[in-house]
Steps between C-alpha positions, in 0.01 A plus 500: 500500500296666270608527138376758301609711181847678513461895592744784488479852632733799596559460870696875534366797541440726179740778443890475453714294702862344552318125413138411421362142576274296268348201659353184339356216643372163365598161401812396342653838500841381393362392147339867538835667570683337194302730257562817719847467607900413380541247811270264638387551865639365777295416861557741711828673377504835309611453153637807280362518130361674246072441487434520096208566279316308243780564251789429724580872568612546876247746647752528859737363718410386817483223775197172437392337793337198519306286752353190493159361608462461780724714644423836400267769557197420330575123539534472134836557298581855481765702285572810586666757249700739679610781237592902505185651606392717247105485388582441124752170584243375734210513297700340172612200791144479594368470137728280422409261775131538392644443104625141674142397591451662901249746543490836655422403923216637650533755812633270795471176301813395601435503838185313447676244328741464802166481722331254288835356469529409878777745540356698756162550667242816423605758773887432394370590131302819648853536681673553186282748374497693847870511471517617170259765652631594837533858526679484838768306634284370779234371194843359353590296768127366597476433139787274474393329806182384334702415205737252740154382608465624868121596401473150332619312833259704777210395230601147477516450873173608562385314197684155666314583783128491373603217279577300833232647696287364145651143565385507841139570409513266260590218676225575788298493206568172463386374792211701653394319780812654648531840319509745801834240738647477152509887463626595890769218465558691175517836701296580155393815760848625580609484147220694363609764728823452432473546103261828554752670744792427200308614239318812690920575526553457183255714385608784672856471328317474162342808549809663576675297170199636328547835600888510435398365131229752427547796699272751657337738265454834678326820381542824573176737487418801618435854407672690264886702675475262797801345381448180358799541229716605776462213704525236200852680393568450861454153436675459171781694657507652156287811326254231321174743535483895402454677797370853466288775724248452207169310572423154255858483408447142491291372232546089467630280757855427561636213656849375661566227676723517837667241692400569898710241721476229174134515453404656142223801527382616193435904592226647226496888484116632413388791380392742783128455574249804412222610337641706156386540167817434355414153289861394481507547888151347468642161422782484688298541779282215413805296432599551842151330631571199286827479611356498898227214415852279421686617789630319805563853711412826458720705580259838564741777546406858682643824570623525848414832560148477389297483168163467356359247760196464327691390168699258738215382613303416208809316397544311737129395477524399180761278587411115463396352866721238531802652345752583762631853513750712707493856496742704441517874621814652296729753520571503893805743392286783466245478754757419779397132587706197602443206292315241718252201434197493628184261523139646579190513344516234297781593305828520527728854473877569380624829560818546255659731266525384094769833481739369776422134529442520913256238566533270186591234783180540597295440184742201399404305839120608478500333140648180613258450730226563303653231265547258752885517415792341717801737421796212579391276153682196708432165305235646293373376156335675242088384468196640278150561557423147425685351723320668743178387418631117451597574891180665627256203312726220628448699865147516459500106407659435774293649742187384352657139560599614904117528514393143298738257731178269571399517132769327366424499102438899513798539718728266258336774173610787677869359531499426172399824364766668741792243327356631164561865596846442631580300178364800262811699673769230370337431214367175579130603447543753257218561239671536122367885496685596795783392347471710183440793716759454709767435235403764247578759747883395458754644272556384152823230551426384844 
């Protein structure tokens, strides 16, 4: 265990509240408690008392928690200070713990310490954080699997693996005269294959962990009164955009975020595209390009019953190459057409109606294939971006080495650069800097 200087923070929310929590955590809390509170602490049963200030003045009632190292969250001894959760008691609790000699925690520090601490790996960390975050119940759930360590264990087999199939090399190493028997009695062949076919499976559920984490981030573009609005309050399920007959209604971008079958989709509503001379239409317009350049799907929506097909065109040429796009051809209600889907051309169509909702269906299945997505979320965990990367450079490691089997000291390199890219996942290879960035993204108290 790592011992380090006491910190405190607020771990609620801000805001009112029936109780507010102020967490500490440090060594030798209990001395710590005996300035703060009428009863001393006792491990791991909630005692009732009144936390005091410097002059002896009770500030609240409430509950004081205590664990002790190392059996506690962080791995250190923690206190926590449950009182009524009202922003003025917690922040006189909080100053009072930093009057007693902890200082203020940085954003996720906690959780670091609990990493650092040997409480838990890297992706359970991340899998706090994603819980914290989940903004659907399927995110919820795949989030507290990584927390329980589901992630952790798939990485750690595979990592077992390489370390054996590392051992095995080794040892041929050892005696080179018979380097290529020692490797077939090995079946140093048939394990190779054997770890690439895991992890190529493993990737594929990373992406979709990734994807349940982060979302798709969708844009709708098109001309002005084609009924982008329309469709994104079809989304919403709620009047979110002003919808009028009135061309540029929409100025700046608005965004919502919708749950389709558990995966997040973050919709962004653009200004129609045209030429005008209107500069406040001017820049909402060029706000809407930006917003494309970061998109993962455009969502390029047209009338039905005909428009300005050389405006459609020119937008659609404009559109980045490799950024995939489904077109939309709106209001089906009032040119008489059936909602359908339809491939051809390079492009894929949805007939629907933003007014009456008939083909929605349609559009939410299109979008999860585009994604990649797996509706049924069975046994998922949340991932990020990097993990995905660690993934792809321990696959391409591994299939440099499927090619180096009769040169044994480039194929041994190659395994050892794929262990190092599994171990960045845990934690186990982790550079200092990607550990401030990872943690500062948490909340203050966690």
């Amino acid at each position: 265990m790592i011992r380090r200087d006491t910190i405190a923070a607020i771990a609620t929310a801000p805001g009112r509240g029936g109780v507010g929590i102020v967490r500490v955590s440090g060594g030798d809390l209990q001395r710590f408690a005996a300035g703060l509170a009428t009863r001393q602490p006792v491990e791991r049963r909630a005692v009732f008392t009144s936390f005091l200030d410097a002059a002896g003045t009770a500030i609240d009632d409430g509950l004081l928690l205590y664990f002790a190292a190392p059996h506690s969250y962080t791995g250190e001894d923690v206190l926590e200070l449950q009182g009524h959760g009202g922003m003025v008691v917690m922040r006189q609790l909080l100053q009072r713990c930093l009057e007693l000699g902890a200082r203020l925690a940085r954003p996720g520090e906690f959780t670091e310490r609990a990493y650092l601490n040997g409480r838990m790996d890297l992706t359970q960390a991340e899998g706090v954080a994603d819980l914290i975050d989940a903004s659907t119940t399927t995110a919820a759930r795949a989030a507290l699997r990584s927390l329980k360590g589901d992630f952790s264990k798939l990485i750690q087999g595979l990592t077992d693996k390489v370390i054996a199939l590392r051992m095995l090399l080794e040892a041929t190493l050892d005696f080179p005269e018979e380097e290529v028997e020692f490797l077939t009695a090995g079946r140093a062949a048939e394990k190779l294959a054997e770890i690439r076919n895991e992890l190529a499976a493993t990737l594929v559920a990373t992406r979709q962990g990734s994807l349940l984490r982060d979302g798709v981030q969708a844009v709708l573009i098109g001309a002005p009164n084609v009924g982008k609005s329309s469709l994104l309050n079809r989304f919403a399920g709620e009047e979110v955009a002003i919808v009028t007959d009135t061309p540029g209604t929409t100025r700046d971008a608005l965004r919502e975020q919708i749950d389709i079958d558990g995966m997040p989709v973050h919709i962004i509503d653009t200004a129609g595209l045209r030429e005008t001379e209107d500069p406040v239409e001017r820049i909402g317009i060029d706000r809407t390009w930006a917003m494309v350049m970061k998109a993962d799907l455009a969502l390029v929506v047209c009338d039905a019953r005909g428009g300005d097909a050389e405006a459609e065109h020119a937008i659609l040429e404009r559109l980045p190459v490799d950024l995939p796009r489904i077109r939309i051809l709106n209001k089906i209600d009032l040119a008489g057409y059936p909602s359908r889907r339809e491939a051809g051309s390079g492009e894929e169509r949805i007939w629907l109606s933003a007014k009456t909702g008939a083909g929605l269906e349609l559009l939410n299945k299109a979008i999860w294939d585009h994604a990649g997505w797996h509706p049924s979320g069975e046994g998922l965990f949340t991932a990020r971006a990097r993990h995905v990367e660690a993934l792809k450079d321990a696959q391409r490691h591994l299939a440099a080495a499927a090619e180096l089997t009769r040169q044994l000291e480039l194929y041994a390199e190659e395994l050892r650069l794929a262990h190092e890219a599994l171990g960045a996942i845990t934690g186990e290879f982790t550079p200092d800097d990607l550990l401030g960035e990872i943690f500062s993204r948490f909340c203050i108290g966690k």
